[in-house]
N, C-alpha and C positions, 0 to 999 in steps of 0.2 A: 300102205296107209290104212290107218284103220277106220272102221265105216261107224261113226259114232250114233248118229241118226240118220231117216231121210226124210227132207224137206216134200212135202205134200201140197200140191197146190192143183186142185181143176185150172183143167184149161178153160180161157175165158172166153163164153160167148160173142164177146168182141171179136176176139182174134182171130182170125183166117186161121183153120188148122188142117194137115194135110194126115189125111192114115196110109201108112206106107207098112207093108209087110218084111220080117226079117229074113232074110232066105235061112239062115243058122240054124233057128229054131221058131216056135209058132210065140211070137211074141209079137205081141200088132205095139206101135211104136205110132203114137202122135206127136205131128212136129209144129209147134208153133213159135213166132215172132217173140222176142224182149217187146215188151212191154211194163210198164210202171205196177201194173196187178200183177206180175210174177217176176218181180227184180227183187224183192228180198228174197224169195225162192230161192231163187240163182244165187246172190251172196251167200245162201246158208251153205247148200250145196260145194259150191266153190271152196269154203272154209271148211268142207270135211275131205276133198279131195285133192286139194293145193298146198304147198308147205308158205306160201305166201297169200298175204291179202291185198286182191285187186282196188284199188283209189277207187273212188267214185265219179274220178271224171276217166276214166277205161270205163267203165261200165256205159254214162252216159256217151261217151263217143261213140260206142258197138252201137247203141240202140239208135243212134242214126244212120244203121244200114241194116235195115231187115234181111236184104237178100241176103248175106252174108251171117249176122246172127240169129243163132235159132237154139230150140229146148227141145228135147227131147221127153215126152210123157208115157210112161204107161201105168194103165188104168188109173190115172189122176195123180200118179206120183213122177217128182222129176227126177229122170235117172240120167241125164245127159243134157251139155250145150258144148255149143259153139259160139265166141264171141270175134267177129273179124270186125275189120274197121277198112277205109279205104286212104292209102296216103300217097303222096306225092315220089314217086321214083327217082332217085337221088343216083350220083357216081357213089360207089362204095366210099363209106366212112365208118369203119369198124364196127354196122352194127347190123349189115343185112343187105342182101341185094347183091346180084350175080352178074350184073355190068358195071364194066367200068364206065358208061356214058348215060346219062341221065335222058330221061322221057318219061311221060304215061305215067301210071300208075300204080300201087301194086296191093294185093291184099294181104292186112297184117293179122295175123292170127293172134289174138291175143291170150286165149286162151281155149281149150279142146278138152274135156274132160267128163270120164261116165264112172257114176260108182260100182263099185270092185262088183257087185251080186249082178249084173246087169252087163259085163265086158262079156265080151264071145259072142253075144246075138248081133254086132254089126252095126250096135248104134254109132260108134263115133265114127264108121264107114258112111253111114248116112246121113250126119250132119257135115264130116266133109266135101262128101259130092257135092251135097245141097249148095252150102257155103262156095265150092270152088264153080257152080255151075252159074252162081248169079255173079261171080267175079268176070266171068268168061262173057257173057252178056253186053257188058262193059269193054268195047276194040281198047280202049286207052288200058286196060288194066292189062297189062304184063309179064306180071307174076305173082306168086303167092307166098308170106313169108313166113317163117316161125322163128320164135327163139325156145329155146328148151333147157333144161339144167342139162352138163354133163352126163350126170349119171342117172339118167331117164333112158337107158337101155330099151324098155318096152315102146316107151313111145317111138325113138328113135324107128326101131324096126315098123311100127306103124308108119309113120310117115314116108317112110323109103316106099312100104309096099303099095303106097298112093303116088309112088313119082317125084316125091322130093328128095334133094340129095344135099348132103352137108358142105356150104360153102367155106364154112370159117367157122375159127372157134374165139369167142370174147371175152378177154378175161375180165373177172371181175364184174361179171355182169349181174349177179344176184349178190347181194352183200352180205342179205341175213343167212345162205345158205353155205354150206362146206361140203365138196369148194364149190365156190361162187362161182367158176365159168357156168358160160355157155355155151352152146353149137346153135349155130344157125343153117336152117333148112330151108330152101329154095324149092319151088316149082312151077318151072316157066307154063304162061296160060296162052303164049304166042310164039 
């Protein structure tokens, strides 16, 4: 994917922001909450590193869980988010989830993504911890879910080396994409 621009945006004195250090390299990484003063940010961002465009009711559903969504900043520019949401734990029905008996809850990933100049320092290791650590907080929440395209080889290997592993593959799950499957990735939190 190519890096057309990057979306700029201070982090906002409202928001709770935490300074977390990169072990990789010396790259200081602020992480703060979705919030309404950095959701176009995130769109933009999104739109240079997704081959698809997230609705605006994903976007608002993430932002009613801070613990789990969060941006990654450095020196005032966004180089990384995480968008989870929390949903209702279902028996398997082609589209996620690693039991076949319903309970609890689980966290949907909706989307994980850091632009290409900014991969290798650990960002999207530290939005997922974060994200998987307010899931775990949570006894009712379960698991952790992803969908992915196919041919997201990179990610794939990222998420395995966090402890998710590939339950099933859906087809037809991206339509404007070729091909359209998916892999769905699990990560039990109990």
């Amino acid at each position: 994917m190519q890096q057309q621009q990057q979306p700029s945006c201070a982090a906002s004195e409202a928001s709770p922001v935490a300074l977390v250090q990169s072990s990789a390299a010396d790259l200081d990484i602020a992480v703060t909450s979705l919030h309404k003063g950095n959701l176009e940010a995130l769109k933009l961002m999104n739109s240079i590193i997704f081959p698809l465009k997230y609705s605006d009711q994903v976007y608002r559903d993430c932002m009613q869980f801070p613990q789990l969504t969060a941006l990654a900043y450095h020196q005032d520019t966004l180089v990384g988010a995480i968008m989870g949401r929390l949903e209702v734990r279902k028996a398997k029905e082609g589209g996620g989830g690693s039991s076949s008996s319903p309970g609890g809850a689980r966290l949907y990933i909706a989307s994980l993504g850091v632009l290409a100049p900014y991969r290798g320092y650990k960002v999207g290791s530290q939005l997922l911890t974060r994200s998987l650590a307010g899931a775990a907080e949570d006894s009712m929440v379960m698991e952790a879910v992803v969908h992915m395209h196919v041919g997201n080889d990179d990610g794939k290997r990222f998420y395995e080396r966090h402890g998710f592993k590939v339950t099933e593959t859906v087809p037809n799950y991206y339509r404007s994409l070729d091909p359209p499957d998916a892999l769905v990735l699990v990560h039990p939190l109990r």
